[in-house]
N, CA and C atoms of all chains as a GROMACS GRO file, in nm:
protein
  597
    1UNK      N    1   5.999   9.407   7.998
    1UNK     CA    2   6.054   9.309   8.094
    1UNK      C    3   6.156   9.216   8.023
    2UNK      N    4   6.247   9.192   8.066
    2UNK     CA    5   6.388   9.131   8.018
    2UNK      C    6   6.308   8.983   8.011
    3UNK      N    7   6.359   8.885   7.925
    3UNK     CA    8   6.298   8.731   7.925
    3UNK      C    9   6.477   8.648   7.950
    4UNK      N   10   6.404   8.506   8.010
    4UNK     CA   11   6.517   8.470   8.026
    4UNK      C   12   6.620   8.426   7.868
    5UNK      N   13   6.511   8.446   7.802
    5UNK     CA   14   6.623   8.385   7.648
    5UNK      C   15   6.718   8.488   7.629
    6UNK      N   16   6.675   8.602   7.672
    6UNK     CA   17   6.760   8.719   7.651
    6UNK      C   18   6.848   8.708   7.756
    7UNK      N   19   6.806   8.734   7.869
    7UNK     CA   20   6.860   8.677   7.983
    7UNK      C   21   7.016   8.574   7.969
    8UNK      N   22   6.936   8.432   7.878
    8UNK     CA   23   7.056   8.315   7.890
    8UNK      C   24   7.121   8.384   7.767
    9UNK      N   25   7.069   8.460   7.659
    9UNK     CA   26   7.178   8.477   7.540
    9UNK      C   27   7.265   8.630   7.594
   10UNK      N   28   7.230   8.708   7.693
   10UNK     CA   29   7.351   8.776   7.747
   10UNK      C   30   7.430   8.703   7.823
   11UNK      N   31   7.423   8.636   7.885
   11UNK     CA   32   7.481   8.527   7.989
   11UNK      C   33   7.569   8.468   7.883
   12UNK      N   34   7.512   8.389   7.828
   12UNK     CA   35   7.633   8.324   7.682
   12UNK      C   36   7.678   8.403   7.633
   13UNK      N   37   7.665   8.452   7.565
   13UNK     CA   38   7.757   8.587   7.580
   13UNK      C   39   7.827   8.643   7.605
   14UNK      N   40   7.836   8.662   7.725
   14UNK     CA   41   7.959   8.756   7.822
   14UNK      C   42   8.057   8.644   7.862
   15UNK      N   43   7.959   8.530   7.867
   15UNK     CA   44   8.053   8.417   7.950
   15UNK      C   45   8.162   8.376   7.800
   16UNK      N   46   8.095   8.378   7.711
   16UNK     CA   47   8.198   8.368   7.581
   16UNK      C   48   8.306   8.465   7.592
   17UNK      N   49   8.286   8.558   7.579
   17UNK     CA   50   8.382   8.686   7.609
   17UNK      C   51   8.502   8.696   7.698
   18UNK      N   52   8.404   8.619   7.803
   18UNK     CA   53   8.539   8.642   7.911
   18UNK      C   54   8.636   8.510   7.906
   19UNK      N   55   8.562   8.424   7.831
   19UNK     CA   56   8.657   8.295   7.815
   19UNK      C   57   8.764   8.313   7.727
   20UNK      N   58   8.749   8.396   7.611
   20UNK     CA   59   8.809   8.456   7.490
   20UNK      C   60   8.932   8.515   7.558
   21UNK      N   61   8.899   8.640   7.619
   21UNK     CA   62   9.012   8.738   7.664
   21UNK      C   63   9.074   8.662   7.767
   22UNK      N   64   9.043   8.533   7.873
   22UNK     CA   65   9.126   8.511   7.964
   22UNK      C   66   9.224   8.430   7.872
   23UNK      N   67   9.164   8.370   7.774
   23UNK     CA   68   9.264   8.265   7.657
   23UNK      C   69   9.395   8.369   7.616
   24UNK      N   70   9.324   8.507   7.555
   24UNK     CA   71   9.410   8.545   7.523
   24UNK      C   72   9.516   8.646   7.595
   25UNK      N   73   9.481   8.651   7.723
   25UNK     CA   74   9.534   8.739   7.822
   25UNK      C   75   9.658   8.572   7.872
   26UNK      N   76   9.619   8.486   7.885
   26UNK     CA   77   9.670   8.377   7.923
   26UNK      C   78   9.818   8.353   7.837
   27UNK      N   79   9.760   8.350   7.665
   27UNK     CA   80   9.868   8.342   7.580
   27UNK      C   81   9.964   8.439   7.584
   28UNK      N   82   9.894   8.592   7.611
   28UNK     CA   83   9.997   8.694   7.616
   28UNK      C   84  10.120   8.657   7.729
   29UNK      N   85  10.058   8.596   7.867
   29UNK     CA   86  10.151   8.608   7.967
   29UNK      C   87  10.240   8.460   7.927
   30UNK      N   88  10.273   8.379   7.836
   30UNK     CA   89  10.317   8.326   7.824
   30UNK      C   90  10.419   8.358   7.703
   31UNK      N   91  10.394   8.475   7.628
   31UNK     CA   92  10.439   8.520   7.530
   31UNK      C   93  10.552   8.628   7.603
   32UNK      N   94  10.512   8.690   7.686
   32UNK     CA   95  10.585   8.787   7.808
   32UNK      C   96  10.697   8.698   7.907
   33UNK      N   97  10.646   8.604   7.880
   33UNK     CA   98  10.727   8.530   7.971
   33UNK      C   99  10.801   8.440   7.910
   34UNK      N  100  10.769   8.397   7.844
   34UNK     CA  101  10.880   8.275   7.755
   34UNK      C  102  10.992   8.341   7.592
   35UNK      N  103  10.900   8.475   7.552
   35UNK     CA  104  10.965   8.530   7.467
   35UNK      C  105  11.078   8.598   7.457
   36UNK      N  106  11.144   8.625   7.580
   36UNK     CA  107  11.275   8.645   7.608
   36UNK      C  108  11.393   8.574   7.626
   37UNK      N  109  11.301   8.435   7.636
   37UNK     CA  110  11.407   8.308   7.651
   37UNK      C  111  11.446   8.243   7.518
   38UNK      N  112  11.333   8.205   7.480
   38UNK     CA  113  11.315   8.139   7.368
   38UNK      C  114  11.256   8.256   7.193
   39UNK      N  115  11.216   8.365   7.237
   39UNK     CA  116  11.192   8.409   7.076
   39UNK      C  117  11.286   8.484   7.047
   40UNK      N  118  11.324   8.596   7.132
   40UNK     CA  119  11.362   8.763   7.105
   40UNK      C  120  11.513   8.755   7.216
   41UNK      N  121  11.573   8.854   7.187
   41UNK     CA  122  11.665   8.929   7.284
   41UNK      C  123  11.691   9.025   7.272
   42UNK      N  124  11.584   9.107   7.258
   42UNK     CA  125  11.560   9.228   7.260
   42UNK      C  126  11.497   9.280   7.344
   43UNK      N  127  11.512   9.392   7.504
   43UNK     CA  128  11.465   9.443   7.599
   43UNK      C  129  11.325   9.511   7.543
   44UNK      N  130  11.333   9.586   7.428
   44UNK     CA  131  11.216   9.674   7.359
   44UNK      C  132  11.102   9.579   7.350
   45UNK      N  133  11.136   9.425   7.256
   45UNK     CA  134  11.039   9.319   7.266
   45UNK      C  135  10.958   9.287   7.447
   46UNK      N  136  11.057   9.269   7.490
   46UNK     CA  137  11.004   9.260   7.632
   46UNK      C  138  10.918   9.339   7.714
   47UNK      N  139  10.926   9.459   7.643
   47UNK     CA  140  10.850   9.589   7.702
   47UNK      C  141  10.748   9.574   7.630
   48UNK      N  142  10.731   9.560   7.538
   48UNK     CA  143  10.626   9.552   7.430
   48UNK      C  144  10.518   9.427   7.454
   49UNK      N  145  10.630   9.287   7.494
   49UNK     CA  146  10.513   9.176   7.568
   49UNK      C  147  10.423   9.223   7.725
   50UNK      N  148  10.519   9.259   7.769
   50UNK     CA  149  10.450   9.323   7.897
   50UNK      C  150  10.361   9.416   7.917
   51UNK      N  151  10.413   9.520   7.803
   51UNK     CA  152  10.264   9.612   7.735
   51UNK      C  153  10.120   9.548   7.700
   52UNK      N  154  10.191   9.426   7.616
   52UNK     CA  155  10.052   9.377   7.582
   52UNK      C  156   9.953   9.269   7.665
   53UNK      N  157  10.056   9.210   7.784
   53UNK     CA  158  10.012   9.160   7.877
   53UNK      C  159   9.950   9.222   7.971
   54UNK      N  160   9.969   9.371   7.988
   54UNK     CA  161   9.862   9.461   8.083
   54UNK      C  162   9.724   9.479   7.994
   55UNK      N  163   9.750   9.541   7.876
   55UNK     CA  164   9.624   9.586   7.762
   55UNK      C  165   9.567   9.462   7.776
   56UNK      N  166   9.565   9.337   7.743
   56UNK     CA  167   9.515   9.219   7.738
   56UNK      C  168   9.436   9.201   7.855
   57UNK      N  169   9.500   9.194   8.007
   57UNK     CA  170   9.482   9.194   8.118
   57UNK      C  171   9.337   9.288   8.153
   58UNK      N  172   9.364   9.373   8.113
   58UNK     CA  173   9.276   9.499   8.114
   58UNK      C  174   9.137   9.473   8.080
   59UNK      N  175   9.147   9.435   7.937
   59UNK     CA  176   9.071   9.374   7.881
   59UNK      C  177   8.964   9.295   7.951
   60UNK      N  178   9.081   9.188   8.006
   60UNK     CA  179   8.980   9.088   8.045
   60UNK      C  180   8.915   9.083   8.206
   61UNK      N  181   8.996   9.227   8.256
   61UNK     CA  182   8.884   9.246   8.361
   61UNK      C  183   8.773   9.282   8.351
   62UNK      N  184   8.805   9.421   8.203
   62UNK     CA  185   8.667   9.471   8.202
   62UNK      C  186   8.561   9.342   8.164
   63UNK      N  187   8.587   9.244   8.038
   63UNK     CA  188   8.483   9.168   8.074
   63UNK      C  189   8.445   9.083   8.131
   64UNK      N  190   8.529   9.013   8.230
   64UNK     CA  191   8.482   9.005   8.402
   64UNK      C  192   8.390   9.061   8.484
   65UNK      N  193   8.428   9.189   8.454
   65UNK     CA  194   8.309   9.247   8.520
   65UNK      C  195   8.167   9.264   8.421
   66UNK      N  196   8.168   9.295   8.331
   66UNK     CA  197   8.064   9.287   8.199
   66UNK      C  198   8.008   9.124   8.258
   67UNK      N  199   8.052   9.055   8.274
   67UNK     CA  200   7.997   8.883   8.306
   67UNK      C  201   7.908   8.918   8.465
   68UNK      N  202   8.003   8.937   8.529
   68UNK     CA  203   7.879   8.959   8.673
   68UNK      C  204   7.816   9.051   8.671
   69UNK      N  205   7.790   9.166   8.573
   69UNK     CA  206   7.717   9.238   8.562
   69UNK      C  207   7.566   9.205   8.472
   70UNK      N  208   7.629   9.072   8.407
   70UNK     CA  209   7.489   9.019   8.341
   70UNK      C  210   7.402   8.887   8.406
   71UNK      N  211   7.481   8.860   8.494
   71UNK     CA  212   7.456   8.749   8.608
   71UNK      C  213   7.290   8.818   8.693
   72UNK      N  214   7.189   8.718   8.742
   72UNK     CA  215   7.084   8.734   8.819
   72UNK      C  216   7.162   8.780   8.928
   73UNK      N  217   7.072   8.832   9.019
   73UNK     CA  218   7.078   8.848   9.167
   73UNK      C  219   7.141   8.755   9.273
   74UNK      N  220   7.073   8.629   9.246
   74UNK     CA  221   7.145   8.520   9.339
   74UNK      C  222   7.267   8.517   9.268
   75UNK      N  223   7.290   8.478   9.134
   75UNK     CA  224   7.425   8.422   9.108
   75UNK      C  225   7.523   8.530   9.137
   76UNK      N  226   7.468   8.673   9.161
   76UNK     CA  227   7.623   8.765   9.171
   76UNK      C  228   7.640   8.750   9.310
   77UNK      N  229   7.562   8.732   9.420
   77UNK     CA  230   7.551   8.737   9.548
   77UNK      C  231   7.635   8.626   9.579
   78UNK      N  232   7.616   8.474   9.473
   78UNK     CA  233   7.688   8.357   9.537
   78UNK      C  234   7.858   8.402   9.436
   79UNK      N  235   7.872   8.477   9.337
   79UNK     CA  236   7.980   8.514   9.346
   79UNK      C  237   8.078   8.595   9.415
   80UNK      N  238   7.973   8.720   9.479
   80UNK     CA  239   8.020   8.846   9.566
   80UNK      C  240   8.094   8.736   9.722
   81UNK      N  241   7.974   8.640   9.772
   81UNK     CA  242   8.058   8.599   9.856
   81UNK      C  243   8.226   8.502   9.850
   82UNK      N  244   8.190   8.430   9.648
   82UNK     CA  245   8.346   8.368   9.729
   82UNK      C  246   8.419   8.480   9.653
   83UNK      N  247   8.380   8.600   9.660
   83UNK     CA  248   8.566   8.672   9.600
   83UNK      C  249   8.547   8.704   9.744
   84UNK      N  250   8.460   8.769   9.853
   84UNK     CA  251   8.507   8.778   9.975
   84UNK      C  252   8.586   8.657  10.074
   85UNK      N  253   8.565   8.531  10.007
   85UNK     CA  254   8.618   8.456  10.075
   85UNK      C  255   8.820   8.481  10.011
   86UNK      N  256   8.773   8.501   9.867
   86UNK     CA  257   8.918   8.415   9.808
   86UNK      C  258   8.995   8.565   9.828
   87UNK      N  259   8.916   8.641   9.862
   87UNK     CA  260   9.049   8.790   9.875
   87UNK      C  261   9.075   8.817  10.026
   88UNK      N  262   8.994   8.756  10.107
   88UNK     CA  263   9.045   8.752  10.297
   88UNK      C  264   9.122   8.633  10.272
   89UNK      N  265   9.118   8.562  10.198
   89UNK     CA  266   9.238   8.390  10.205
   89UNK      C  267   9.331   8.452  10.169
   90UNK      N  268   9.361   8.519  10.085
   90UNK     CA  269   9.453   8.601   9.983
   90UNK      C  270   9.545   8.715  10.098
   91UNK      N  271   9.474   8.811  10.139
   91UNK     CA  272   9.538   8.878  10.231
   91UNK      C  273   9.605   8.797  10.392
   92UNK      N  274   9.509   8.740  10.427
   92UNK     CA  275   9.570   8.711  10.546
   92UNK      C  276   9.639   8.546  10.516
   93UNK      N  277   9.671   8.444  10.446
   93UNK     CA  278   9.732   8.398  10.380
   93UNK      C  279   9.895   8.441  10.304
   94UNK      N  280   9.893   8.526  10.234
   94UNK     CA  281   9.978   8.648  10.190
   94UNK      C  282  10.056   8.705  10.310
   95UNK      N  283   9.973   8.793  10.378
   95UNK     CA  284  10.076   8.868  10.488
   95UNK      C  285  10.138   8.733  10.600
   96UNK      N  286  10.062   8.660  10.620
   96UNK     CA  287  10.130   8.530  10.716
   96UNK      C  288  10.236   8.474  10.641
   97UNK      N  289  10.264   8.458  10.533
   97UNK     CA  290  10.374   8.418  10.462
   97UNK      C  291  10.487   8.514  10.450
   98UNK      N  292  10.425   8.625  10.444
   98UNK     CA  293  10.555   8.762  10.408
   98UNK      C  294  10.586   8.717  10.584
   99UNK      N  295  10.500   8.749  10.678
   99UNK     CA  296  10.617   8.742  10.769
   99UNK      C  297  10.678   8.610  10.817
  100UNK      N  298  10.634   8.524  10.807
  100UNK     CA  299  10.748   8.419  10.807
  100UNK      C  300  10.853   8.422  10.717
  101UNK      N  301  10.808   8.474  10.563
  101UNK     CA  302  10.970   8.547  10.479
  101UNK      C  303  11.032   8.555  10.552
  102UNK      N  304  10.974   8.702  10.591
  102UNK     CA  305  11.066   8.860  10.645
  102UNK      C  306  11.164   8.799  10.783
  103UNK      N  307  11.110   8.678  10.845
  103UNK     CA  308  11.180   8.602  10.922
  103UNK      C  309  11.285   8.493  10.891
  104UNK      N  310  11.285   8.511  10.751
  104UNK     CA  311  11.347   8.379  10.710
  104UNK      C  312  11.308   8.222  10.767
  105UNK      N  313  11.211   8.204  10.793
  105UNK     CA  314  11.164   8.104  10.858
  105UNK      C  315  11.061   8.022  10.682
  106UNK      N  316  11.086   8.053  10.643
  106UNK     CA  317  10.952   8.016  10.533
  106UNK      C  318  11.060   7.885  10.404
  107UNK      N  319  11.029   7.770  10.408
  107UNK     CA  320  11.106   7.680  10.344
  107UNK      C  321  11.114   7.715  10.217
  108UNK      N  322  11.020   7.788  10.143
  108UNK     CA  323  11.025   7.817  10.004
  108UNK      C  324  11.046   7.967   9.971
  109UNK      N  325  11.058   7.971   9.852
  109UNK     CA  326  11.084   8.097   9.778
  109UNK      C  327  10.927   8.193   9.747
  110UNK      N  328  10.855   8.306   9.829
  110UNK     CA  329  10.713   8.306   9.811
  110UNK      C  330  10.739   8.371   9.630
  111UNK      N  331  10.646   8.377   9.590
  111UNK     CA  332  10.594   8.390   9.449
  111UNK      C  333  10.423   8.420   9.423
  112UNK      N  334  10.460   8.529   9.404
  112UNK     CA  335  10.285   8.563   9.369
  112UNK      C  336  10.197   8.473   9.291
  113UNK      N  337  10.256   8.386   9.186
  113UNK     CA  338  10.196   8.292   9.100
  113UNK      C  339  10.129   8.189   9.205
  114UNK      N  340  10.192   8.162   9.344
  114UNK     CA  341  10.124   8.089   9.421
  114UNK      C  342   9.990   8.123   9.467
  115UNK      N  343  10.014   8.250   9.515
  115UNK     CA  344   9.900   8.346   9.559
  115UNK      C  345   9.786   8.333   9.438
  116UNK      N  346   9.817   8.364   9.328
  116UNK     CA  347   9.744   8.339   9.218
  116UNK      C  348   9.631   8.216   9.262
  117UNK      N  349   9.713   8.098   9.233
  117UNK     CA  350   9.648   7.999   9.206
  117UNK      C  351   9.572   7.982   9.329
  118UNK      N  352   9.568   8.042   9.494
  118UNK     CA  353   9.548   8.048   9.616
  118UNK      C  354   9.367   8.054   9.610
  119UNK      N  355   9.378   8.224   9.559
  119UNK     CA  356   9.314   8.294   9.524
  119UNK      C  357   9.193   8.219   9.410
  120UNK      N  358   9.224   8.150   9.304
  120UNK     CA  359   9.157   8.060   9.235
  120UNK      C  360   9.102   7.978   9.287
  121UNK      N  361   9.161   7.888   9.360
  121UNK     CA  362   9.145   7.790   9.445
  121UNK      C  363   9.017   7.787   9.521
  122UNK      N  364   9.044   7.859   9.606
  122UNK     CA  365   8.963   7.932   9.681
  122UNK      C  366   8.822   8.008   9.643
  123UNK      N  367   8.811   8.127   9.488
  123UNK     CA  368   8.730   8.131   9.423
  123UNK      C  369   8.655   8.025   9.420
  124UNK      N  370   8.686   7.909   9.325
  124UNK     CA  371   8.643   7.815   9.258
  124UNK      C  372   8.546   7.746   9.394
  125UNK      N  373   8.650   7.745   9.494
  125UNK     CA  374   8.591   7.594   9.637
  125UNK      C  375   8.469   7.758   9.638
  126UNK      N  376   8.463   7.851   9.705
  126UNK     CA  377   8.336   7.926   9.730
  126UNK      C  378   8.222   7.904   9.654
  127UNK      N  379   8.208   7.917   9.528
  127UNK     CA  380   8.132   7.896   9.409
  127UNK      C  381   8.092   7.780   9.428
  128UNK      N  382   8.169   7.689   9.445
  128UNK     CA  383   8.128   7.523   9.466
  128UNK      C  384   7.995   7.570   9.552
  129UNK      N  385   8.091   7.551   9.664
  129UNK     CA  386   7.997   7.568   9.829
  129UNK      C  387   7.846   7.665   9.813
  130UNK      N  388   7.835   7.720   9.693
  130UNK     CA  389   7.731   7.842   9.691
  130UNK      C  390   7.622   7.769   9.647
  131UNK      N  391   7.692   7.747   9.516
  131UNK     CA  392   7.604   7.654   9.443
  131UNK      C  393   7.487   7.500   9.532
  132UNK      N  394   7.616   7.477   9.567
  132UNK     CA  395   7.512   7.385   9.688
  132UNK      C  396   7.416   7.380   9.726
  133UNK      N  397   7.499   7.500   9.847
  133UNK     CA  398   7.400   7.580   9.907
  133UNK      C  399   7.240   7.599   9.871
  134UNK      N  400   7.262   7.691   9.738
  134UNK     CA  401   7.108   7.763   9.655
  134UNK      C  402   7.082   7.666   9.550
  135UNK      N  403   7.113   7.524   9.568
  135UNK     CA  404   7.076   7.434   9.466
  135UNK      C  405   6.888   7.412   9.499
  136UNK      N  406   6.172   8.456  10.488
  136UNK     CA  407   6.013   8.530  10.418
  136UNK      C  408   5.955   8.406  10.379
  137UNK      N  409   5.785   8.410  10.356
  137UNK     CA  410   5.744   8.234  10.334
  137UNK      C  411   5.730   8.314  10.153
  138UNK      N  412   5.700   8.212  10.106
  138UNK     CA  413   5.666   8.279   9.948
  138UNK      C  414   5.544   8.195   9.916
  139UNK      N  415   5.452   8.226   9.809
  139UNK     CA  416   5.339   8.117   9.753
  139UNK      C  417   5.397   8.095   9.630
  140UNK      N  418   5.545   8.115   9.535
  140UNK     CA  419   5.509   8.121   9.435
  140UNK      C  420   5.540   7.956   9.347
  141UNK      N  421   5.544   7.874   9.435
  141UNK     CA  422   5.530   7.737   9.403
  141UNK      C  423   5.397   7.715   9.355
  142UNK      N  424   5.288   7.734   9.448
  142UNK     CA  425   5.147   7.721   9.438
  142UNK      C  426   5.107   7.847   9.337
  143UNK      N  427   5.146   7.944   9.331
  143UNK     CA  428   5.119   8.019   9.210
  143UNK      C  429   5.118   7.980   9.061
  144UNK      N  430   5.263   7.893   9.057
  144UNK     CA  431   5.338   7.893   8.926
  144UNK      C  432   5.225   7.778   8.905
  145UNK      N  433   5.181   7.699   8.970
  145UNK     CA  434   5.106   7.563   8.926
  145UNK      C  435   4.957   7.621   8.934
  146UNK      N  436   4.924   7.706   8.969
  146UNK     CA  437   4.817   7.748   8.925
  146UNK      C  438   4.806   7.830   8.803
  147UNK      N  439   4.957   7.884   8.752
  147UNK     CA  440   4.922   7.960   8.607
  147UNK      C  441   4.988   7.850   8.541
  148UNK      N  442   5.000   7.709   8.531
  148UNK     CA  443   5.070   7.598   8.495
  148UNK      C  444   5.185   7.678   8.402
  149UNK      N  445   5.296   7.752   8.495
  149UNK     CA  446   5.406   7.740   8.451
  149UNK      C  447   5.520   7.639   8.541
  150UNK      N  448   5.630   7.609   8.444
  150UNK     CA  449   5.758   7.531   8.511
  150UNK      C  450   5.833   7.661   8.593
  151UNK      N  451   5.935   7.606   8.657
  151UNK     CA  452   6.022   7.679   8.699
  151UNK      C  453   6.057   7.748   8.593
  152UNK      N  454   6.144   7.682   8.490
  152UNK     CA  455   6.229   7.780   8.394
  152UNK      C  456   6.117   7.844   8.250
  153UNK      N  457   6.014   7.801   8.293
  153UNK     CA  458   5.896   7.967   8.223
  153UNK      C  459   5.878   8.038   8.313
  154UNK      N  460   5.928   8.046   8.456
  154UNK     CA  461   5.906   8.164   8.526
  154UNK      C  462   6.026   8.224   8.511
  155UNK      N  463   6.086   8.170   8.484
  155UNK     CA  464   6.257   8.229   8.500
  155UNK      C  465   6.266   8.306   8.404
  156UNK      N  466   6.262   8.240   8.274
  156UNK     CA  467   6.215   8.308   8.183
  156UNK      C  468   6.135   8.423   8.162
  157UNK      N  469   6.032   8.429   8.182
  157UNK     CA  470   5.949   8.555   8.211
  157UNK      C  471   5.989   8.644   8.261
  158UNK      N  472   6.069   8.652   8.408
  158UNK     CA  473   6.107   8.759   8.477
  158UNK      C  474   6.270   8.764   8.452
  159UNK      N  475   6.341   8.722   8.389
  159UNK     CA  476   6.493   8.680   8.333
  159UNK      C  477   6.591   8.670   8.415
  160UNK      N  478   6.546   8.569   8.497
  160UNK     CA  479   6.656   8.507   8.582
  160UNK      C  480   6.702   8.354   8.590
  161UNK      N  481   6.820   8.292   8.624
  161UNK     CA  482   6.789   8.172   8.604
  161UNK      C  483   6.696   8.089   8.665
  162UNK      N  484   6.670   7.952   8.596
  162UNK     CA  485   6.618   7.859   8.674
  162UNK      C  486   6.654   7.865   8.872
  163UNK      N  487   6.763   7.829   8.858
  163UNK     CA  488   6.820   7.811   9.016
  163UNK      C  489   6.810   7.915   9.083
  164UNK      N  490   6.735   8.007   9.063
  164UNK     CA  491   6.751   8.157   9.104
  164UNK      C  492   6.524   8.116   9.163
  165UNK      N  493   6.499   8.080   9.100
  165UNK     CA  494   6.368   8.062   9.134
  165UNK      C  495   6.296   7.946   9.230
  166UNK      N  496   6.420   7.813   9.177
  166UNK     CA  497   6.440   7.739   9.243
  166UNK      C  498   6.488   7.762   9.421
  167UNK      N  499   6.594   7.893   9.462
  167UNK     CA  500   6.597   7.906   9.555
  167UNK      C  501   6.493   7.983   9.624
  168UNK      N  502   6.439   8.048   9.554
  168UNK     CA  503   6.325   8.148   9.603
  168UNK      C  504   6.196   8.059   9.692
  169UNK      N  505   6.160   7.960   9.571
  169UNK     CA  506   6.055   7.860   9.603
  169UNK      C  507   6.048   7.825   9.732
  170UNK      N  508   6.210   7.771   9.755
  170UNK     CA  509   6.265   7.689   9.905
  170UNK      C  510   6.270   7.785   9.995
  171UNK      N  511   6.292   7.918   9.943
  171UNK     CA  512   6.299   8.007  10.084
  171UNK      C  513   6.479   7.998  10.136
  172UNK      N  514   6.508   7.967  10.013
  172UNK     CA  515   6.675   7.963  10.071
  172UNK      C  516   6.749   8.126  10.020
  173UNK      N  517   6.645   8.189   9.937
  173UNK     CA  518   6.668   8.352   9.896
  173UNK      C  519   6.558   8.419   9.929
  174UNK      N  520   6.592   8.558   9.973
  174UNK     CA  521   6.471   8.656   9.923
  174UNK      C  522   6.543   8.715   9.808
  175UNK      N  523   6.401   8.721   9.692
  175UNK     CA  524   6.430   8.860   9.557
  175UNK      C  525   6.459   8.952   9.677
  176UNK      N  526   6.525   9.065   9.530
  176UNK     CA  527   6.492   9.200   9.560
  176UNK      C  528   6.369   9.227   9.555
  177UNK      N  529   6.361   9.382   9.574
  177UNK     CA  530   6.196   9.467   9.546
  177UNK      C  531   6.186   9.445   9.436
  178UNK      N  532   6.283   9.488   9.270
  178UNK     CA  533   6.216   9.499   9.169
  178UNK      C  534   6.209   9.313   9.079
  179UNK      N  535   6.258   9.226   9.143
  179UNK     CA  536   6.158   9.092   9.142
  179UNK      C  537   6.081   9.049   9.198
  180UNK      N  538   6.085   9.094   9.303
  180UNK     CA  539   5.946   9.057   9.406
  180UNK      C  540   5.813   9.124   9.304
  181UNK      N  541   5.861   9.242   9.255
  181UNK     CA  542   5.746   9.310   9.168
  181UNK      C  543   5.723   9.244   9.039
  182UNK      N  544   5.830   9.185   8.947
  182UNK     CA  545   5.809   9.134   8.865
  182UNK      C  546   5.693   9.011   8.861
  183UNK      N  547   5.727   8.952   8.951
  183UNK     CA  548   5.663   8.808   8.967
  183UNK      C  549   5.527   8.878   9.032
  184UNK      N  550   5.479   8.986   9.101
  184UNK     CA  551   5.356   9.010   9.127
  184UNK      C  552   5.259   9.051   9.018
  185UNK      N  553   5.362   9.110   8.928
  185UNK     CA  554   5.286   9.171   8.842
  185UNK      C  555   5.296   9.066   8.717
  186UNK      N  556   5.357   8.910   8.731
  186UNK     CA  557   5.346   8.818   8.619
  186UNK      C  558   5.218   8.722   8.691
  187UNK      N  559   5.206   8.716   8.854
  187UNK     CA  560   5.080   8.646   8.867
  187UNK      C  561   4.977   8.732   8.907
  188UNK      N  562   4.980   8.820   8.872
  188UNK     CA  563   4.895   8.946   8.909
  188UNK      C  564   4.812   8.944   9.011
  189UNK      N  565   4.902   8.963   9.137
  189UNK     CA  566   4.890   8.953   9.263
  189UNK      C  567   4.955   9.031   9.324
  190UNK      N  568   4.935   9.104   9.428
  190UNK     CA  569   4.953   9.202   9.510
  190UNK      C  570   5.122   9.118   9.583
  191UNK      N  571   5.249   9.214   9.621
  191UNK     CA  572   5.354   9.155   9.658
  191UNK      C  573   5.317   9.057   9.794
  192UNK      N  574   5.213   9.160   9.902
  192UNK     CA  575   5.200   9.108  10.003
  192UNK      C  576   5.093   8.951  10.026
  193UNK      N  577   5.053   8.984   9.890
  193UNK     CA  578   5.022   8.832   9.869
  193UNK      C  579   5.028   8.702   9.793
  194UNK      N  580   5.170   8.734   9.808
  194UNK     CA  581   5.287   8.624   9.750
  194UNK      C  582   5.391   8.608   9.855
  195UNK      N  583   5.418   8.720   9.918
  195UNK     CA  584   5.530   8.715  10.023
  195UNK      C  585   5.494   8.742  10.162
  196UNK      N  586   5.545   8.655  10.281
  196UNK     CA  587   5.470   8.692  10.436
  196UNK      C  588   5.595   8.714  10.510
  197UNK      N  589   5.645   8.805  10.531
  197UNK     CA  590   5.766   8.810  10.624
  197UNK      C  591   5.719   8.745  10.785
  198UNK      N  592   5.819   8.683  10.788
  198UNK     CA  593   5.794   8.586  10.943
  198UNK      C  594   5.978   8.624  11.009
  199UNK      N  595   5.985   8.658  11.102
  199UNK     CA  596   6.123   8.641  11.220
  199UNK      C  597   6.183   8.505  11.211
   0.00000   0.00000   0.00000
């Protein structure tokens, strides 16, 4: 039978892990993104940041998922519901904006980085609300 | 579902987080159970029967 020390030291654990790779998945996309301005002018460099910004990326889904895979029952359940919240905000959020684009009706320039942070947002407020909830 | 395992845990004088422990889930995970704001699954519902060594159906009463 699994104990919770084992329990909390996979939990620390994974949660270390995934803090690690989002740091360094984080630095990569800033390295991909600012290193053409400011380091390199070289297209090959650029391919090569963007290379390593997917591998990185990659990375840190798999241990994303390695993290809710070491999570109890309730806690993946109060996570399962807010990615259902933050990926229906995400889609129907998203397509309501493309078509006000596609209409030219939309005051700003859309940008997925918005969606990003949407999507976070949203994560984060679900998790709140869960936690509550099963407090 | 109603649960006993409030009145259980204080009859084998454990805390919440030595039950949690025992069956390796968190605290707040037992904490919701207590309240009836979760049902376990089957294979915790079994854990915890077989940590107060008690039959599932008499720890757990399904009610509508």
């Amino acid at each position: 039978m699994k104990t919770t020390e084992s329990f909390k030291e996979l939990q620390h654990k994974s949660t270390k892990r995934l803090a690690l790779w989002t740091m360094i998945w984080v630095l990569s996309s800033a390295l991909a993104t600012f290193g053409p301005e400011f380091i390199w002018e070289n297209t090959l460099f650029t391919y090569a940041g963007v290379g390593l910004f997917l591998i990185t990326g990659a990375v840190m889904i798999l241990a994303n998922r390695k993290y809710i895979l070491n999570l109890d029952e309730l806690q993946q359940r109060m996570h399962l519901e807010a990615m259902a919240i933050s990926l229906g905000v995400a889609v129907v959020l998203g397509l309501g904006l493309s078509i006000l684009e596609q209409q030219d009706l939309l005051g700003f320039k859309m940008d997925f980085a918005f969606m990003t942070i949407v999507i976070s947002l949203t994560y984060l407020a679900g998790l709140a609300i869960n936690t509550r909830r099963f407090k | 579902m109603k649960n006993r395992i409030k009145e259980l845990r204080a009859r084998d004088a454990f805390t919440q987080e030595d039950l949690a422990h025992e069956v390796g889930v968190s605290r707040q995970t037992i904490n919701a159970i207590e309240k009836g704001k979760f049902d376990p699954s089957l294979p915790l519902a079994f854990k915890l029967a077989h940590l107060f060594k008690t039959p599932i159906e008499g720890i757990f009463t399904f009610e509508d």
